[in-house]
N, C-alpha and C positions, 0 to 999 in steps of 0.2 A: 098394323105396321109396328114393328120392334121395339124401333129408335121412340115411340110414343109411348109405351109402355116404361121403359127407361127414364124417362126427362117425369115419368108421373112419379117414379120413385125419388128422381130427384128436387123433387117439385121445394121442399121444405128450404132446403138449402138455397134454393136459386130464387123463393121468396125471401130469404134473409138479406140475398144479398140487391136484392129491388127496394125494401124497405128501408137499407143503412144508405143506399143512393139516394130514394126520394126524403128522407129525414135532412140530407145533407146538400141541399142543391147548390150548383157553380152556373153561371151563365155563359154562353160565348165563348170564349178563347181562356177563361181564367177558370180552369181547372184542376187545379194543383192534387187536390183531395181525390176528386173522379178517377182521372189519369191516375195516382199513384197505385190507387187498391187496383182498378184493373188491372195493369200491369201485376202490380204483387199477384193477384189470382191465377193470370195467366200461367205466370212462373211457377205457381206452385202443380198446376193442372200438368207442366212437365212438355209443356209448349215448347220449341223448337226453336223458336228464336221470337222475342219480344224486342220490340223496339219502340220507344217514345220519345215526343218529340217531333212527330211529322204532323205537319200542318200547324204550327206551333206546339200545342199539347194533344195529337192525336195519337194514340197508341196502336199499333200492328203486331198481329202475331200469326207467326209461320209454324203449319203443324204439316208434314210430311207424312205421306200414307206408305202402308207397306209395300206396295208399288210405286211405279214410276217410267210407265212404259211409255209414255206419248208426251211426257213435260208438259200436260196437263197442268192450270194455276186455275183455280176459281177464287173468285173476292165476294167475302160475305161483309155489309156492312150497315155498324146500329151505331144512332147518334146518343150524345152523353148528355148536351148543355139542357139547361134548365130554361124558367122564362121568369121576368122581373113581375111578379103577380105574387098577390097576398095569401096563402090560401085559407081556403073556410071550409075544409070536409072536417075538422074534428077529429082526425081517427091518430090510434096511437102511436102510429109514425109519418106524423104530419112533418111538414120544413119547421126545422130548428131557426133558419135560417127568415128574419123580416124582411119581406118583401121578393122572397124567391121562392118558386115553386116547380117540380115538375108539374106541369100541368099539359103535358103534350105527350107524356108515356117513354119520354129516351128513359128515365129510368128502370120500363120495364122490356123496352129493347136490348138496350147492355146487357140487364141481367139474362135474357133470352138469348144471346148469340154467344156470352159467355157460356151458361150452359151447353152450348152445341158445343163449344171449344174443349172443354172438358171432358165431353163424351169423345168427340175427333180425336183426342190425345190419346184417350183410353183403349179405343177400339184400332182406330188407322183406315178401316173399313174401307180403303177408297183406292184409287191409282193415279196418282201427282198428288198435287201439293194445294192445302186449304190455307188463303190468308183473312184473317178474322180482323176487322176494320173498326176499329172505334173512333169515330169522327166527333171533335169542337164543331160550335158554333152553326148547329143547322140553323138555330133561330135569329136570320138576320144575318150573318156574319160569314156565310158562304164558305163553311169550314172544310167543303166537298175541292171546294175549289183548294184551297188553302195546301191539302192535304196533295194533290195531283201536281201541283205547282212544286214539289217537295217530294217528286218523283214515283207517287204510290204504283200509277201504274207498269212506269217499266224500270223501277230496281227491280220489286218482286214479280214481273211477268205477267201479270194478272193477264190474262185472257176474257174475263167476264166477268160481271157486277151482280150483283142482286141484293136486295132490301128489304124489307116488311116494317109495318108501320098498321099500329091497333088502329080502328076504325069504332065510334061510339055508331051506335044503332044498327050496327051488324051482329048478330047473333054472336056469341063466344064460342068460338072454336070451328069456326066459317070462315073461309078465302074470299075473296075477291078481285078478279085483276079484267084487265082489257089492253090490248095491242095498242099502240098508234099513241096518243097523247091520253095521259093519264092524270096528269096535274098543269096546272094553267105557268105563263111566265108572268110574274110579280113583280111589276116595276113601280116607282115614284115619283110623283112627281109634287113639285111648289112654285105656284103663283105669288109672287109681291107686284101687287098693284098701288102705284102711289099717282096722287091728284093734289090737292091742295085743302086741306083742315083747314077747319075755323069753327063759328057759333053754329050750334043745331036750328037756333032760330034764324040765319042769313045763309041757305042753300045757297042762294044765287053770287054771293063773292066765294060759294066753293065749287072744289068737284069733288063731286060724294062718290068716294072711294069703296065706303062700303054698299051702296047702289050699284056701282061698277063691278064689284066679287059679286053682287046677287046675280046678274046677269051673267056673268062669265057661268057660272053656278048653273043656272037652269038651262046654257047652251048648251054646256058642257053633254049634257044628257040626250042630246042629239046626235054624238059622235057613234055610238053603237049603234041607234033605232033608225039613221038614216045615211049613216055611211059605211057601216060592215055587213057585209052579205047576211041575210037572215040565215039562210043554212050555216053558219061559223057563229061561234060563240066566243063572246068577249062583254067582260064588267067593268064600268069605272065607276068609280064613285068615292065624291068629294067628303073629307070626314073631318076639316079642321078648316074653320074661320077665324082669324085672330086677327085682332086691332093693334094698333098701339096708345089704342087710348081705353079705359074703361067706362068716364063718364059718360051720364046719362043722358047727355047736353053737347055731347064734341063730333063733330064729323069727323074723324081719322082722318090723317095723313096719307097711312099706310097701311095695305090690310092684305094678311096671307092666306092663300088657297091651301091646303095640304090636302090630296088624296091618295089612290094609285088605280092602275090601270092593269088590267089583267086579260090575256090571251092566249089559246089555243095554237096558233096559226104567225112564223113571222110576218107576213103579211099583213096580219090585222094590228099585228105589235106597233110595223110600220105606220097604220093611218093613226093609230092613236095616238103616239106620239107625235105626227104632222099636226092631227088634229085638235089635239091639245093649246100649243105653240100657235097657230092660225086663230082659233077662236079665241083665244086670252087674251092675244096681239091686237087683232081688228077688232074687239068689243072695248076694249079699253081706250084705243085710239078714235071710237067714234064716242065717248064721252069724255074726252081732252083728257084721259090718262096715260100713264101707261104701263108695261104689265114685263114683269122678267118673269121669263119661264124655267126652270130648273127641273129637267125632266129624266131621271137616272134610272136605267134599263138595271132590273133585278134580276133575279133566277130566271134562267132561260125555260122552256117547256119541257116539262119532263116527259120524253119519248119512248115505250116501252117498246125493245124491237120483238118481233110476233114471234120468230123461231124460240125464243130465250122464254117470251110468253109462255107457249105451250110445254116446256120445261117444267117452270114456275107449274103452270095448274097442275101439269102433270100428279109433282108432289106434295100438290095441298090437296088434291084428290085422295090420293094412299092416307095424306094424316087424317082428314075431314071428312071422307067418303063421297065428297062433293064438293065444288068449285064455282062461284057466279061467275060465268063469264062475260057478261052483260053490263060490267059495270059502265054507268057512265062517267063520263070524265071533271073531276072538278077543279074548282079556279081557284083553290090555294095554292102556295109556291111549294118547291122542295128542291133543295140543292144535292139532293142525290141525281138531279137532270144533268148536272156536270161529269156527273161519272157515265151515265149513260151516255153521254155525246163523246166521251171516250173510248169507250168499249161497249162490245154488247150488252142487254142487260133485262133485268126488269124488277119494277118494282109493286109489293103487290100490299093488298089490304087485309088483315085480319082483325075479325070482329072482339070487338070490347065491352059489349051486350048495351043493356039498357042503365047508363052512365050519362051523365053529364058530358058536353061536347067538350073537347079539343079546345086550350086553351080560357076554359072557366077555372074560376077560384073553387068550384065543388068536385072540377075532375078528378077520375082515381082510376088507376090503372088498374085491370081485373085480372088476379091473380090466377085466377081458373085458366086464363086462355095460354099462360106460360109454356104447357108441354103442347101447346098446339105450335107457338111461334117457332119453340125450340126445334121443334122437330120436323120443321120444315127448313131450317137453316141446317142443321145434319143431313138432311134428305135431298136436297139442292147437292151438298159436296158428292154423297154415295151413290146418287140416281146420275151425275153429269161426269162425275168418273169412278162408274164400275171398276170393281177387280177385275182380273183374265181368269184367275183360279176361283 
């Protein structure tokens, strides 16, 4: 394929500009530095119209092909924010920045769909119009949303989504995607259970609150194995017990549950959240507690639809010369499901070899896999709208 030959020649350039992003991380919505060099790149690649500022600090850029026969809009889109993690790879463009790190790869997404943008300016190779999407706050902050709320998809028409996102344990320079549900919905939830503290040596003038979180705790784990269909998949699990007491002698007062609950299926969304709320309530109220539930629905399921699928592998076939189409589906979140509930789409996986997972203080984005990402974000625009000539 051409366009992969191309993005290896520009491989240097679109490493430089992945290393001054992860040297320099921003979290969330506050992006000032991210956003501005985008932008400036954009502009100087002879982009068409940049605009920033959508979704608070998300940046869009319109590159117009030498056709334009059908009004034709495809939307490519890579996240920028960062995540509040210390890192520890050591390498010589580590985060300047304490306590922030790319450790999720948006740094080597931007730089990848920047590169296609550069090339799309260059050539035009296509018929309608490419918008190149730089999205705030995937981590947490729903900046998919943020962005659509602020009109992404019908100022500029977008007719169709698509995404990528490196995958550790996938070979470098390998696809992977699957139709139907591809990332889990990420919700949260918190129990405050309160009873009555006093002395660790006189249980009986209390009610042991934190006995009360033990049991909600190991019910809890009932709600998958004996009330969601074994054929559906769905994870919950409890990751924060907190008192308000630390001594070694006090029965707490008060004691918080934090976990979250994660599913494939609204339906299963549905019992776990019921599920949650009935078991926290009635275990507490049968040892004279009792239990506020605070249960807040996150990223919806990310939904890849099939036709857009076979798009997708189509052109990670031509870059990779192969495609897993097998993937199974996993239950972390991603707020590119809001764009997808949108508009058509899909979102697909490229491999980031043998690295550290997603979210460690030793992850490091693999710069090898660069003209693979790139050129499947160029290849999605000129494979889904050909020229006539």
């Amino acid at each position: 394929m051409p366009v992969k030959n191309r993005f290896a020649d520009m491989l240097p350039e679109i490493i430089a500009w992945r290393h001054d992003f992860h040297a320099h991380p921003e979290l969330q919505y506050d992006l000032p530095r991210t956003s501005a060099r985008v932008a400036e790149l954009l502009r100087g690649f002879g982009v068409d119209e940049v605009v920033e500022g959508i979704g608070k600090s998300g940046v869009v850029g319109v590159i117009r092909g030498r056709e334009d026969s059908a009004g034709r809009v495809i939307g490519l889109r890579a996240d920028m924010d960062a995540l509040p993690i210390t890192e520890m790879t050591g390498l010589p463009h580590a985060s300047t920045v304490p306590g922030k790190m790319h450790a999720c790869g948006h740094d080597g997404h931007s730089a990848m769909l920047l590169g296609a943008a550069k090339y799309l300016a260059e050539t035009r190779n296509f018929d309608g119009t490419a918008i190149v999407i730089f999205q705030p706050a995937e981590e947490g902050g729903a900046g998919a949303r943020a962005m659509l709320q602020d009109g992404l998809a019908e100022r500029w028409q977008i007719q169709e989504f698509y995404a990528i996102h490196n995958m550790p344990g996938i070979p470098t320079g390998e696809f992977a995607i699957c139709d139907g549900p591809i990332m889990a919905a990420a919700d949260e939830f918190e129990i405050t259970v309160t009873g009555r503290g006093g002395h660790a040596a006189r249980p009986h003038d209390c009610i042991d609150t934190l006995l009360v979180a033990a049991q909600i705790v190991v019910s809890l784990q009932s709600l998958v194995s004996r009330n969601v269909d074994p054929m559906k998949n769905a994870v919950l699990s409890c990751c924060v017990i907190q008192t308000d007491s630390t001594a070694h002698n006090v029965i707490p007062e008060v004691v918080q549950i934090r976990g979250t609950a994660r599913s494939l299926d609204e339906g299963v969304r549905d019992i776990l959240e019921q599920g949650v709320a009935r078991i926290a309530n009635h275990t507490a109220a049968a040892f004279g507690a009792t239990a506020q539930v605070d249960y807040r629905r996150g990223y919806p399921v990310t939904v890849n639809h099939a036709e857009q699928v076979g798009y997708a592998a189509e052109v990670a076939r031509a870059v990779a010369g192969d495609v897993d189409l097998t993937l199974a589906p996993m239950m972390t979140g991603e707020d590119f499901s809001y764009m997808l509930n949108t508009r058509p789409g899909a979102y697909i996986l490229m491999g980031n070899g043998d690295t550290a997972m997603l979210h460690h203080p030793k992850y490091e984005f693999t710069d090898e896999a660069i003209p693979f990402g790139a050129s499947w974000f160029a290849g999605m625009v000129e494979t889904r709208m050909p020229t006539t000539g």
